[in-house]
C-alpha positions in Angstrom: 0.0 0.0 0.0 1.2 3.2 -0.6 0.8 6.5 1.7 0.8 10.4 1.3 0.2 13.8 3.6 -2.5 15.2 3.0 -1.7 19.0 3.0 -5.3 19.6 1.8 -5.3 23.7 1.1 -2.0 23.8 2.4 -0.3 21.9 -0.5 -0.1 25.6 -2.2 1.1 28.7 -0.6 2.9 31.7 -1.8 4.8 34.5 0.5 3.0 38.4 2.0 6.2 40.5 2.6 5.7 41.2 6.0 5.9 45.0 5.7 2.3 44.9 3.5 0.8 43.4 7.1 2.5 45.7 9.4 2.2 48.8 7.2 -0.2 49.0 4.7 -2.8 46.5 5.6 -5.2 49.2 7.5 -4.4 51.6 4.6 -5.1 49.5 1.6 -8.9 48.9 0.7 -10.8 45.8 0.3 -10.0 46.0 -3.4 -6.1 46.9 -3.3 -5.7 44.0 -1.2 -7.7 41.8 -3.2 -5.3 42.7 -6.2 -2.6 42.6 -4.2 -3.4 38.5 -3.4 -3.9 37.7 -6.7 -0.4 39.1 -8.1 1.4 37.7 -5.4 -0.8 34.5 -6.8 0.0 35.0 -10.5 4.1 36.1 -9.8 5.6 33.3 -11.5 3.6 33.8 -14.3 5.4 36.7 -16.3 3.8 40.0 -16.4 0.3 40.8 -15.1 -2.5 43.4 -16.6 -5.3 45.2 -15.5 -7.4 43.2 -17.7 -6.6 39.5 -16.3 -7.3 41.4 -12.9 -10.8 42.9 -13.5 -12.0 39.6 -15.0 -11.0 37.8 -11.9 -12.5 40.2 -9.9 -15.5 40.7 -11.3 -14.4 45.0 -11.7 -14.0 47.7 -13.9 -10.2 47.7 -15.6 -10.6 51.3 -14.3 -10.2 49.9 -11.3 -7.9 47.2 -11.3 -5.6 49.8 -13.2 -6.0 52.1 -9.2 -5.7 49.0 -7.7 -2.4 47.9 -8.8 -1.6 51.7 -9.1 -1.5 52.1 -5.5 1.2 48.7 -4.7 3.6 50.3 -7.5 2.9 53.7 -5.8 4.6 52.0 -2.6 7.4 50.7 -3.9 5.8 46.7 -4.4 4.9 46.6 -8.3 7.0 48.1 -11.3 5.1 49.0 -14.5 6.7 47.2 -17.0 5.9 49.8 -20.3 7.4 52.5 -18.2 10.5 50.6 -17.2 11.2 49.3 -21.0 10.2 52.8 -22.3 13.0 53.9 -19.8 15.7 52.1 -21.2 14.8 52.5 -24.8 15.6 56.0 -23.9 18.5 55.9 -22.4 19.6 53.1 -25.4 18.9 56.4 -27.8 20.8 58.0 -26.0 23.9 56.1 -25.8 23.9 55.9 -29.3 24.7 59.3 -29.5 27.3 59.3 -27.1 30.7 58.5 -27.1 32.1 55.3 -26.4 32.9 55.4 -23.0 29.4 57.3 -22.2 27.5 54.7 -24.0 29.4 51.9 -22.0 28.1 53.6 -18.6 24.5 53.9 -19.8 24.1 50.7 -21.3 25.9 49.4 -18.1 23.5 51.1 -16.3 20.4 49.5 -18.6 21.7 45.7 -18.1 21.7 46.7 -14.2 18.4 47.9 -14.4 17.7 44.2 -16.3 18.3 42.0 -13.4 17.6 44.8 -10.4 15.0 43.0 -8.4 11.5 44.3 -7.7 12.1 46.2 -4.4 9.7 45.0 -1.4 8.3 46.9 1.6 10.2 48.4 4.5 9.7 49.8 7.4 10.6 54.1 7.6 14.3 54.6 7.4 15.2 56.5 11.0 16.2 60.0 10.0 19.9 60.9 9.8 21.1 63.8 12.3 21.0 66.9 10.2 17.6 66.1 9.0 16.2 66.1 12.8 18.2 69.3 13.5 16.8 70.8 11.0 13.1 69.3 11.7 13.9 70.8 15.3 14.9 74.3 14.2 11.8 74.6 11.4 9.3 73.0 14.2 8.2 74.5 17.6 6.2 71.1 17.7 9.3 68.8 17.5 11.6 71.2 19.7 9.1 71.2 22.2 8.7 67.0 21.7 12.5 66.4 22.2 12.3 68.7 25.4 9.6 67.4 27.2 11.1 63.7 26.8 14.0 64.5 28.0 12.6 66.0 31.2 10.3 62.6 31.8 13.4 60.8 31.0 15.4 62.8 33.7 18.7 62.5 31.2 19.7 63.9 28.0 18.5 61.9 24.5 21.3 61.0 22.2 20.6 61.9 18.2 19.5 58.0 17.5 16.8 58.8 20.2 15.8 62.3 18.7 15.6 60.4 15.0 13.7 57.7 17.1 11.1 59.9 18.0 11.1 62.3 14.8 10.6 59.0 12.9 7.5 58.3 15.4 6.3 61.5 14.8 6.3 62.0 10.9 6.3 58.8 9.6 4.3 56.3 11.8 1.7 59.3 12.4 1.6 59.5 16.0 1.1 63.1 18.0 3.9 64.4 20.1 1.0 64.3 23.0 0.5 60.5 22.6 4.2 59.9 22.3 4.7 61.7 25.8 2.3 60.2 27.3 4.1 56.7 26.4 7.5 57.9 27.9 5.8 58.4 30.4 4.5 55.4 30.9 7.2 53.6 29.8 9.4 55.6 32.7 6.9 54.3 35.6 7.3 50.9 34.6 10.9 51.1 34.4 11.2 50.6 30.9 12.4 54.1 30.0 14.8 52.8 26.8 14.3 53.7 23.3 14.4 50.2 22.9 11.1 49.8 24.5 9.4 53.0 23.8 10.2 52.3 19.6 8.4 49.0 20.2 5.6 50.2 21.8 4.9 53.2 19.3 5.2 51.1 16.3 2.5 48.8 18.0 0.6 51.3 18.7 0.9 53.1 15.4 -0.6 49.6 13.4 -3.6 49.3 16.4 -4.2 52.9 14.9 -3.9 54.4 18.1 -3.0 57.7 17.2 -5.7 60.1 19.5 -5.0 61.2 23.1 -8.3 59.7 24.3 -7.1 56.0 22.3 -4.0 56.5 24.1 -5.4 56.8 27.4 -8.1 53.7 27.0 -4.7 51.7 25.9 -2.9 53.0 29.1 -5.4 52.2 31.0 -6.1 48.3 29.9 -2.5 47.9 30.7 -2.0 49.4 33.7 -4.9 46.8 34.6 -3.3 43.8 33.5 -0.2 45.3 35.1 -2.7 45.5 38.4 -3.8 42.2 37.7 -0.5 40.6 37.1 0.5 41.9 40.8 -2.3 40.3 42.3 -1.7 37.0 41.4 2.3 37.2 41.7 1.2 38.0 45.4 -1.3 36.0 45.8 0.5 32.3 44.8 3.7 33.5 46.0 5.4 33.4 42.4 9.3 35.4 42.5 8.7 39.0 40.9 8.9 38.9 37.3 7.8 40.3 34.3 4.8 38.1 33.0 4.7 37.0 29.6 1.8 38.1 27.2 -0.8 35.2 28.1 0.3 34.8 31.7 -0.8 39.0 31.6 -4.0 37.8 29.3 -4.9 35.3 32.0 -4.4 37.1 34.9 -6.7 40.1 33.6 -9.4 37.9 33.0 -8.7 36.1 36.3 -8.7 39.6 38.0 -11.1 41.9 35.9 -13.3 39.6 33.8 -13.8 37.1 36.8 -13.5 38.8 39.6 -11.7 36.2 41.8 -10.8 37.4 45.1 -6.4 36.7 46.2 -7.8 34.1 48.7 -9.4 31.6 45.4 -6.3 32.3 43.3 -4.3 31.0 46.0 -6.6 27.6 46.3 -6.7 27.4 42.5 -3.0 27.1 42.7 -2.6 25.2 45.3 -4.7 22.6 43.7 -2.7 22.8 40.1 0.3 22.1 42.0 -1.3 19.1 44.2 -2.0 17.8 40.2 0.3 18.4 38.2 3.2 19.1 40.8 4.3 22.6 39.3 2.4 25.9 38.5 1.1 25.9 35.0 -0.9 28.6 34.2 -3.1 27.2 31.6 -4.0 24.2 34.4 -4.9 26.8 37.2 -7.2 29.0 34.3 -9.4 25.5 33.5 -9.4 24.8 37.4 -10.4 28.4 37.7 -12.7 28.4 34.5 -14.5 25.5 35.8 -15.6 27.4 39.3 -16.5 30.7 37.2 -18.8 28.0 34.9 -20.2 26.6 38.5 -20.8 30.0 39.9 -18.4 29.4 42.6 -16.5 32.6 43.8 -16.0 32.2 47.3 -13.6 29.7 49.5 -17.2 28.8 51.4 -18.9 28.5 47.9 -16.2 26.3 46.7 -16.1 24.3 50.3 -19.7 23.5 49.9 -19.1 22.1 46.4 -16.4 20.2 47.4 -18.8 18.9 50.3 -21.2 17.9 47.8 -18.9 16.2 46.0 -17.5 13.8 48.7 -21.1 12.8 49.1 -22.1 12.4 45.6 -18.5 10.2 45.6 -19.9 7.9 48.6 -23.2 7.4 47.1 -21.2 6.1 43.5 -22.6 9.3 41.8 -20.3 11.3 41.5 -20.7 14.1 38.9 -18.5 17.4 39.7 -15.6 19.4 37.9 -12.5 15.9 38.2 -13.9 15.1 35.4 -13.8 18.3 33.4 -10.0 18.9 34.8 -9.1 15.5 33.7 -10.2 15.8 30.5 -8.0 19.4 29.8 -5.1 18.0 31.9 -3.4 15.9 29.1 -4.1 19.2 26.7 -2.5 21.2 28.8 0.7 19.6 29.9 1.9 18.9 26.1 1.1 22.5 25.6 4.0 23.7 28.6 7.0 21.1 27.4 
């Protein structure tokens, strides 16, 4: 007998440059990325029209013609006409020239030849006469610089300054919202570029760019942050910085759940008894299961256990062993 994978839909993929996600996506309409998809699609094929595209579509070549337009506009699609039209110019021309001149030009064609399309990139940090000068045309950006510098309590180098100028211009955000992240950053004790760069960018694709956006995001996670405290406390785990779905859990632990310090401490004690380490996706079903049963308080969760023992004696036993027993085996592969 003879066997194969079965890759179903996966047996054909092509590559997104990563940039067209990061940067473009919430730019680019429903149409542009459409297009987009289907010449990525159609890439090995030779040379694409407006034509092939509006028939696929089901558009107007108008606006398959915008479509792809907008991607060579960026930097991802090169018009062919207008490149060959190019060199058949510049091949004139170096007819006309003398030898050596028509060398360089033709030298210059043959490049152009083999040059490969040129894909997406993230904004270039400005080089230091460019954010002087931003500084001396811009009360905005003088004022920017200044006021980080006094959050940060230190001076700001000039790959800081281009940091923040490339923030600023290029990813869109206001000089109030990128204070208000230093400042955020500083009370955490994460005041490095490093961090704050990071952070902007992320904020910059969420399309948080208004000072009321910036405060709801400040606020969500200084409650995780809350959150995270809480349960550090409360199971007696070494201070640490949580990862991003140990912060998830403990917000909906904290905020979504409501669990008091007292049931996150009995939810871990029991993980451990079961699995004989902490595991945080064990003590969320342990904890899942008592926000399912309505159980909120160490009496509440005293009396079920009560109920249990008896249900256990009488050989009817129908409680929440089951339902940890069942996620247990997930769980475990998921942590090694």
């Amino acid at each position: 007998m003879e066997y194969k994978i079965d890759l179903g839909p996966w047996g054909g993929i092509f590559a997104v440059p990563n940039a067209v996600v990061d940067r473009y996506l919430k730019l680019a309409g429903s149409v542009q990325i459409k297009a987009l998809l289907w010449v990525l699609r159609h890439c090995q094929e030779g040379s694409l029209d407006e034509h092939a595209l509006a028939d696929f579509l089901g558009i107007s070549s108008a606006d398959a013609n915008d479509a792809l337009r907008y991607w060579q506009e960026v930097g991802l699609l090169q018009n062919i006409q207008n490149v060959q039209n190019n060199r058949t110019e510049k091949k004139v021309t170096a007819e006309s020239k003398t030898p050596v001149q028509a060398q360089a030009i033709s030298s210059e064609i043959s490049a152009q030849t083999i040059k490969p399309t040129p894909m997406l990139s993230r904004p270039q940090r400005p080089d230091p006469e460019f954010v002087a000068k931003r500084i001396q045309e811009s009360q905005e950006i003088a004022c920017l610089m200044q006021e980080a510098q006094q959050i940060l309590g230190r001076l700001i180098s000039h790959g800081d300054s281009a940091v923040l100028l490339m923030l600023h211009d290029d990813y869109g955000l206001p000089t109030d919202v990128l204070l208000m992240l230093i400042q955020y950053a500083v009370s955490i004790g994460k005041g490095n570029f490093r961090y704050i760069e990071k952070v902007a960018i992320n904020w910059s694709d969420e399309g948080i760019t208004t000072h009321e956006q910036a405060e709801e995001k400040l606020h969500r996670l200084s409650e995780e942050n809350r959150s995270w405290r809480i349960v550090e406390q409360a199971i007696g785990l070494q201070k640490r910085a949580p990862s991003a779905r140990e912060s998830s859990l403990a917000s909906c632990w904290i905020i979504d759940w409501k669990f008091s310090p007292q049931m996150l401490k009995l939810a871990y004690d029991r993980n451990v008894d079961r699995t004989g380490k902490y595991t945080a996706g064990y003590m969320h079903k342990i904890l899942e299961g008592w926000h399912q049963k309505g159980i909120s308080t160490p009496e509440q969760l005293e009396q079920k256990d009560s109920q249990k023992y008896a249900s256990k004696a009488s050989g009817t036993t129908h409680d929440l062993d089951e339902y940890f027993q069942n996620s247990m085996n997930e769980i475990l592969k998921e942590v090694k």
